[in-house]
mmCIF file as Biopython writes it, N, C-alpha, C and O atoms, coordinates in Angstrom:
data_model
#
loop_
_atom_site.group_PDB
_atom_site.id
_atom_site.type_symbol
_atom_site.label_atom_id
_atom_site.label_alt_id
_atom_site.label_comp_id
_atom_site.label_asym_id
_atom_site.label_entity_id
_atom_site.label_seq_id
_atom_site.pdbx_PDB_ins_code
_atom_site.Cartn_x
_atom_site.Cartn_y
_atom_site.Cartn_z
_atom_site.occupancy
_atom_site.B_iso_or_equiv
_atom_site.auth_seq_id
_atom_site.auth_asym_id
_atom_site.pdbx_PDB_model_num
ATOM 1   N N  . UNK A ? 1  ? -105.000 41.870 -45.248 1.0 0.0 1  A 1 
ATOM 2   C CA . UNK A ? 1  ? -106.240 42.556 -44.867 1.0 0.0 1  A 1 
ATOM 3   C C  . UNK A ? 1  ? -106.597 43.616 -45.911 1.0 0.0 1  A 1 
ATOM 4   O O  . UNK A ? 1  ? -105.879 44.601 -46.080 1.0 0.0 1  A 1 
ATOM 5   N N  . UNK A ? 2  ? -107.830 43.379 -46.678 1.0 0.0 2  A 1 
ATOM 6   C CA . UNK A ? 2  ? -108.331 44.924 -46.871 1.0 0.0 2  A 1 
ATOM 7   C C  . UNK A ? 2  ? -108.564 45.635 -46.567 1.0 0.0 2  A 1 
ATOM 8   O O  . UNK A ? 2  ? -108.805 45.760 -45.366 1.0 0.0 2  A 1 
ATOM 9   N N  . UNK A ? 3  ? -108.689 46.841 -47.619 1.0 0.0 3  A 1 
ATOM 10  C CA . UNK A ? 3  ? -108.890 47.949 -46.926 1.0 0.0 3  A 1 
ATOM 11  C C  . UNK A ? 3  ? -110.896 48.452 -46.199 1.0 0.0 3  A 1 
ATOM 12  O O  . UNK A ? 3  ? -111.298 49.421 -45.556 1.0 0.0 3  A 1 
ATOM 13  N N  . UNK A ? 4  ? -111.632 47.169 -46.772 1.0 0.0 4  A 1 
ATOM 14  C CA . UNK A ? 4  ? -113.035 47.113 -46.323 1.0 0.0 4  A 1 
ATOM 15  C C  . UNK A ? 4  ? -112.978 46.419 -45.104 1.0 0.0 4  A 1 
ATOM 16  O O  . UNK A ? 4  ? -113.903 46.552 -44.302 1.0 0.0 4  A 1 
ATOM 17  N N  . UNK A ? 5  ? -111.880 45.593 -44.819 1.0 0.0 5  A 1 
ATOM 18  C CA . UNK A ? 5  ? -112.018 44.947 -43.288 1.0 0.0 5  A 1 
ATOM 19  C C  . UNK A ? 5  ? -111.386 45.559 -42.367 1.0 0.0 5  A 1 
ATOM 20  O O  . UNK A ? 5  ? -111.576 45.411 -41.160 1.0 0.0 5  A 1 
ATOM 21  N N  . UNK A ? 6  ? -110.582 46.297 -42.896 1.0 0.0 6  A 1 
ATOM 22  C CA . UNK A ? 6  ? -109.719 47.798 -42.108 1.0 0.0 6  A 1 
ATOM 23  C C  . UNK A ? 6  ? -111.043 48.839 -41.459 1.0 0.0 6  A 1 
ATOM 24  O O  . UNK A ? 6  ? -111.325 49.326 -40.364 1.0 0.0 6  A 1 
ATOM 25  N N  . UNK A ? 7  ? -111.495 48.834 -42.534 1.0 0.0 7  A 1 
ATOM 26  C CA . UNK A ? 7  ? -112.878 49.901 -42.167 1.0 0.0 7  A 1 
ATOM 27  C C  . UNK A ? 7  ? -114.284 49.430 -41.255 1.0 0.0 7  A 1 
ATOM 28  O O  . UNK A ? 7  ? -114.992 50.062 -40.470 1.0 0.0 7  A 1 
ATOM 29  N N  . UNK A ? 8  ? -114.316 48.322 -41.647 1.0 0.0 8  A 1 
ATOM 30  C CA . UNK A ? 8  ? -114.859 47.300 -40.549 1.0 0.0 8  A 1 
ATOM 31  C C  . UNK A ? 8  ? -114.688 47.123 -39.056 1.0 0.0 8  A 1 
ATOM 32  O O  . UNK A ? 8  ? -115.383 46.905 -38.064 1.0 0.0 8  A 1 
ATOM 33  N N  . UNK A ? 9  ? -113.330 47.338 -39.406 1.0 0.0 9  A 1 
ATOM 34  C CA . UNK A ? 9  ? -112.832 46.942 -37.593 1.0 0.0 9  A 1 
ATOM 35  C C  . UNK A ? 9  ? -113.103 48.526 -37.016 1.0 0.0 9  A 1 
ATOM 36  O O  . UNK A ? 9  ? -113.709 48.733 -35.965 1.0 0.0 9  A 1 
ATOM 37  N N  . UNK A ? 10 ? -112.502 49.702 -37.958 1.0 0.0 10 A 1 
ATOM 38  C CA . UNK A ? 10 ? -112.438 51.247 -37.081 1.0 0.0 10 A 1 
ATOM 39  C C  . UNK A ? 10 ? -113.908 51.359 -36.888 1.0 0.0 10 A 1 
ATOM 40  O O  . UNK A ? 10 ? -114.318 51.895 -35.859 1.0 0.0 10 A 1 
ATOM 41  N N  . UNK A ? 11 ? -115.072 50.728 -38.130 1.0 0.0 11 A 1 
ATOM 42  C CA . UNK A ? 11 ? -116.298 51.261 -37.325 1.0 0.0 11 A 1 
ATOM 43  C C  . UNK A ? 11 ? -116.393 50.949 -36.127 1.0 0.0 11 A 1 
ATOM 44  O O  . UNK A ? 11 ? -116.478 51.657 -35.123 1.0 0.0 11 A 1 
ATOM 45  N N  . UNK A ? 12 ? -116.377 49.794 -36.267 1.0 0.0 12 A 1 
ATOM 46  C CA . UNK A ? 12 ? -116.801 48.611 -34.926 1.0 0.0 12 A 1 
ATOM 47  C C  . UNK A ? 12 ? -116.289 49.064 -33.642 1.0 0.0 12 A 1 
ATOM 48  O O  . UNK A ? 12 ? -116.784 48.893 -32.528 1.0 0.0 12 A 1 
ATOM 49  N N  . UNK A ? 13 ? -114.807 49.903 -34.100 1.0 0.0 13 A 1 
ATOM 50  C CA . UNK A ? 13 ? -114.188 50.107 -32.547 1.0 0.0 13 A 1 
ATOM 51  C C  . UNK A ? 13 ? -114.651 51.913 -32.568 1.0 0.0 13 A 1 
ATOM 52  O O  . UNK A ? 13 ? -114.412 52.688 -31.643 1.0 0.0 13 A 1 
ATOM 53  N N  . UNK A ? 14 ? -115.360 52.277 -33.889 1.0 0.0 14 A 1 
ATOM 54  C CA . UNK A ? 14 ? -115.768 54.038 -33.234 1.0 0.0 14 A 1 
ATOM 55  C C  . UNK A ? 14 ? -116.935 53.485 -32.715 1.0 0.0 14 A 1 
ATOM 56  O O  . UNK A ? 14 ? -117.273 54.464 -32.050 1.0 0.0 14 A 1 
ATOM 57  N N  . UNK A ? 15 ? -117.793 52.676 -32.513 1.0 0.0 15 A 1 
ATOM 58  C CA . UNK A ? 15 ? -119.094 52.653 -31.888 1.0 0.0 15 A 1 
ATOM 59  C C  . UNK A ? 15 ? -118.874 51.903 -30.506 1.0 0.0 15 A 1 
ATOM 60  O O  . UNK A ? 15 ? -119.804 51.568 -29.772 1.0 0.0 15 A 1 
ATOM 61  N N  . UNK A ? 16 ? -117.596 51.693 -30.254 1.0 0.0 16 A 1 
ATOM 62  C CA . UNK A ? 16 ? -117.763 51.047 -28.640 1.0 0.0 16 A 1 
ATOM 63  C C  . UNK A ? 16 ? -116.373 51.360 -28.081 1.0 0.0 16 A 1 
ATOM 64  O O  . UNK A ? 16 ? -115.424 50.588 -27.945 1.0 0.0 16 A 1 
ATOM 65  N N  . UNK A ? 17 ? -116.473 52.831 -27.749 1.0 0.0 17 A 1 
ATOM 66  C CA . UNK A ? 17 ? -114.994 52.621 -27.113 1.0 0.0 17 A 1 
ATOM 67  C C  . UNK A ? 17 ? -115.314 53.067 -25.908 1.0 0.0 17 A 1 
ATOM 68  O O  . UNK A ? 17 ? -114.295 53.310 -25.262 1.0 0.0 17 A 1 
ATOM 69  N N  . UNK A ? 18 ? -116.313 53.282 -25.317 1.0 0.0 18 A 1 
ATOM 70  C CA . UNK A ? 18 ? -116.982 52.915 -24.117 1.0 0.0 18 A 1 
ATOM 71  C C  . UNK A ? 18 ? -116.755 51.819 -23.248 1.0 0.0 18 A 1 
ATOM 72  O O  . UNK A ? 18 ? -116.402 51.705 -22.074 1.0 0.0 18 A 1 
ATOM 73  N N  . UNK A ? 19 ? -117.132 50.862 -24.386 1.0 0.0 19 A 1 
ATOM 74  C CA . UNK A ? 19 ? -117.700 49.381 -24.038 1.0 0.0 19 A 1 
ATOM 75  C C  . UNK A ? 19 ? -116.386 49.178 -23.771 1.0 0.0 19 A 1 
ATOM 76  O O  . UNK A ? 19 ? -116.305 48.428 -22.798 1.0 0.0 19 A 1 
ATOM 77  N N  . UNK A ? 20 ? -115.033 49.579 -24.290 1.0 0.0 20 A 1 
ATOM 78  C CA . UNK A ? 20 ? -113.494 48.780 -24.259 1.0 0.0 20 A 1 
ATOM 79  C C  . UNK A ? 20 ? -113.272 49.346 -22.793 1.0 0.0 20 A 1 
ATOM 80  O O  . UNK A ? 20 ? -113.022 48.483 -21.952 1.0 0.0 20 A 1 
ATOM 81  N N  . UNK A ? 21 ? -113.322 50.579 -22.384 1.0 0.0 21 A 1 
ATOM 82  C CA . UNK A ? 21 ? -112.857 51.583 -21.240 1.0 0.0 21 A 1 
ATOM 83  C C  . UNK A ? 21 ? -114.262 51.064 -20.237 1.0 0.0 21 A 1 
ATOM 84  O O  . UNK A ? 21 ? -114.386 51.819 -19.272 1.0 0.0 21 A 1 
ATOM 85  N N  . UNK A ? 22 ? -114.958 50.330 -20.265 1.0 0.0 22 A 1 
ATOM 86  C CA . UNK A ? 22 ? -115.574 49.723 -18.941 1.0 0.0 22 A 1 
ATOM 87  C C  . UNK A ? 22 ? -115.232 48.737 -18.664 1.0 0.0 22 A 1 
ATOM 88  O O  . UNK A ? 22 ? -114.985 48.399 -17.507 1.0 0.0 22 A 1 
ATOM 89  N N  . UNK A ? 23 ? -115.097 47.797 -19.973 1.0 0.0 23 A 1 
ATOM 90  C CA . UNK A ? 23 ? -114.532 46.054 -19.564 1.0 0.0 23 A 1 
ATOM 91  C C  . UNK A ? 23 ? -112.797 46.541 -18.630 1.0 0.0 23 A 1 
ATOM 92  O O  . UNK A ? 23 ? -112.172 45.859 -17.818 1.0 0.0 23 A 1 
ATOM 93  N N  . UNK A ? 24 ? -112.469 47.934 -19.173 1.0 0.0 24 A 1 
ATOM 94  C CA . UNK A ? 24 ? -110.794 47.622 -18.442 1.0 0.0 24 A 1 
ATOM 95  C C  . UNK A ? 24 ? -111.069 48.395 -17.327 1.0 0.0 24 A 1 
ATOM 96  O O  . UNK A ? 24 ? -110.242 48.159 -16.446 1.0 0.0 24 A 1 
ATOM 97  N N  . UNK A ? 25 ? -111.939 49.268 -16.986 1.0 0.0 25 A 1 
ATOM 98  C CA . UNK A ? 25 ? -112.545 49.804 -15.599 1.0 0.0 25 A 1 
ATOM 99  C C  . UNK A ? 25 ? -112.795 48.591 -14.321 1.0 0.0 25 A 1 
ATOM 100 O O  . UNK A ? 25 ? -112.483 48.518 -13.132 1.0 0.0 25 A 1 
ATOM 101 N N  . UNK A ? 26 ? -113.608 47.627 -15.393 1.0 0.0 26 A 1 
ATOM 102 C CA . UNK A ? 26 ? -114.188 46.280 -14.308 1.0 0.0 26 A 1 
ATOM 103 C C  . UNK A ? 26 ? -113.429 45.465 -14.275 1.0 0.0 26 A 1 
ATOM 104 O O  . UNK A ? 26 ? -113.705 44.593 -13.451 1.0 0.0 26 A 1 
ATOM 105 N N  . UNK A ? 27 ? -111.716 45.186 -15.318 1.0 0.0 27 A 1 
ATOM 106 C CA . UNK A ? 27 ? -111.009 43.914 -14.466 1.0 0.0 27 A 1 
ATOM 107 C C  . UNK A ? 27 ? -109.764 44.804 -13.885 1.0 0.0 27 A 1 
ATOM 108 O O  . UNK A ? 27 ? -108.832 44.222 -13.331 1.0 0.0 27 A 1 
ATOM 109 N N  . UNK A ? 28 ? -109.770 46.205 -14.020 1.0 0.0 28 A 1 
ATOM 110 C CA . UNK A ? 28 ? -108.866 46.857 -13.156 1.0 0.0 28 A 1 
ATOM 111 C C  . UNK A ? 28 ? -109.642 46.601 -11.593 1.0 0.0 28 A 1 
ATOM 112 O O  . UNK A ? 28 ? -108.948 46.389 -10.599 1.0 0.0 28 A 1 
ATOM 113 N N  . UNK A ? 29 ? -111.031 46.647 -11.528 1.0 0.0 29 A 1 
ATOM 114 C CA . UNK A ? 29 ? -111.632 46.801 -10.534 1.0 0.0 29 A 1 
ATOM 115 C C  . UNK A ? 29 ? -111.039 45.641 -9.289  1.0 0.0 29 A 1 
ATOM 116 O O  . UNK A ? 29 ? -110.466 45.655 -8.200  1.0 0.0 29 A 1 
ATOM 117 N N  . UNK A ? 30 ? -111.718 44.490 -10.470 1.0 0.0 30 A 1 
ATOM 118 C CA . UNK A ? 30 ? -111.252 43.124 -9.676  1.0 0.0 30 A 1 
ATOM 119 C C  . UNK A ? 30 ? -110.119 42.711 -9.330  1.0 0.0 30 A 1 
ATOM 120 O O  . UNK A ? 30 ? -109.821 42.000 -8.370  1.0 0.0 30 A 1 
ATOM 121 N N  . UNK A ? 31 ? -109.332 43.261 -10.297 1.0 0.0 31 A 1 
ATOM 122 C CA . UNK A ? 31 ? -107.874 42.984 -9.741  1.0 0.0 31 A 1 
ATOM 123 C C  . UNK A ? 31 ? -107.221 43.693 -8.627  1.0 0.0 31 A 1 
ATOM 124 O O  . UNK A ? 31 ? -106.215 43.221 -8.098  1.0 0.0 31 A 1 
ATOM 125 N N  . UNK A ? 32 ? -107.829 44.981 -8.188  1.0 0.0 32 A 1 
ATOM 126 C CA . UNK A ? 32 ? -107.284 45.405 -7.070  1.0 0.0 32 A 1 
ATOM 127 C C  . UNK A ? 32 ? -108.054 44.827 -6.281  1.0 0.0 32 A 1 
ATOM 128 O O  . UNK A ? 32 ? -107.430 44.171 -5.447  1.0 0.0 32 A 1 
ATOM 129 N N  . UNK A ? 33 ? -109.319 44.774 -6.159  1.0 0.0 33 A 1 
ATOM 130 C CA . UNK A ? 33 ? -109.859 43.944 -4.870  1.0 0.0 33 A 1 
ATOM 131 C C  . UNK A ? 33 ? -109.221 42.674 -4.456  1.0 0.0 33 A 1 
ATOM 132 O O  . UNK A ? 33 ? -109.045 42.185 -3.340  1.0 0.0 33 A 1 
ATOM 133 N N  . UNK A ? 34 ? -108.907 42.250 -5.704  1.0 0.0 34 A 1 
ATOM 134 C CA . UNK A ? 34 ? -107.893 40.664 -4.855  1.0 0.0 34 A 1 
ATOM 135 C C  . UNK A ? 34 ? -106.584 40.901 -4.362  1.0 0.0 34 A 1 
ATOM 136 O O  . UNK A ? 34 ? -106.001 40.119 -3.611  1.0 0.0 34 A 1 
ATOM 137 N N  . UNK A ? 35 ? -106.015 42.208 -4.866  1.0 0.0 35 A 1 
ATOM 138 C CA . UNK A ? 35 ? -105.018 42.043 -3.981  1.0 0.0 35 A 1 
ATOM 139 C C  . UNK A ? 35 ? -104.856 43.086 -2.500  1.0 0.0 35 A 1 
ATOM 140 O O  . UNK A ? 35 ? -103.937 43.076 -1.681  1.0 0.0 35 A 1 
ATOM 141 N N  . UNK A ? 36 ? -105.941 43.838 -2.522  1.0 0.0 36 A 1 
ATOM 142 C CA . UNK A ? 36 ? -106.045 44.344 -1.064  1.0 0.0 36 A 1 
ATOM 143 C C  . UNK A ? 36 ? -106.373 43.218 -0.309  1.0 0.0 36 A 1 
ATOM 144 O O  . UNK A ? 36 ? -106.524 43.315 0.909   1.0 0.0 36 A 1 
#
């Protein structure tokens, strides 16, 4: 890996670390509903 696809990926993950902490908000969600 370079060091431009290194920098690639940290943008990509400084502009959505939102987006990561809702997708694991919504299958934490679902997964407790199936097992109550």
């Amino acid at each position: 890996m370079t060091n431009e696809t290194i920098n690639e990926l940290l943008k990509d993950y400084d502009q959505r670390p939102f987006d990561r902490l809702n997708f694991f908000f919504k299958v934490s969600y679902m997964y407790l509903r199936r097992i109550s």
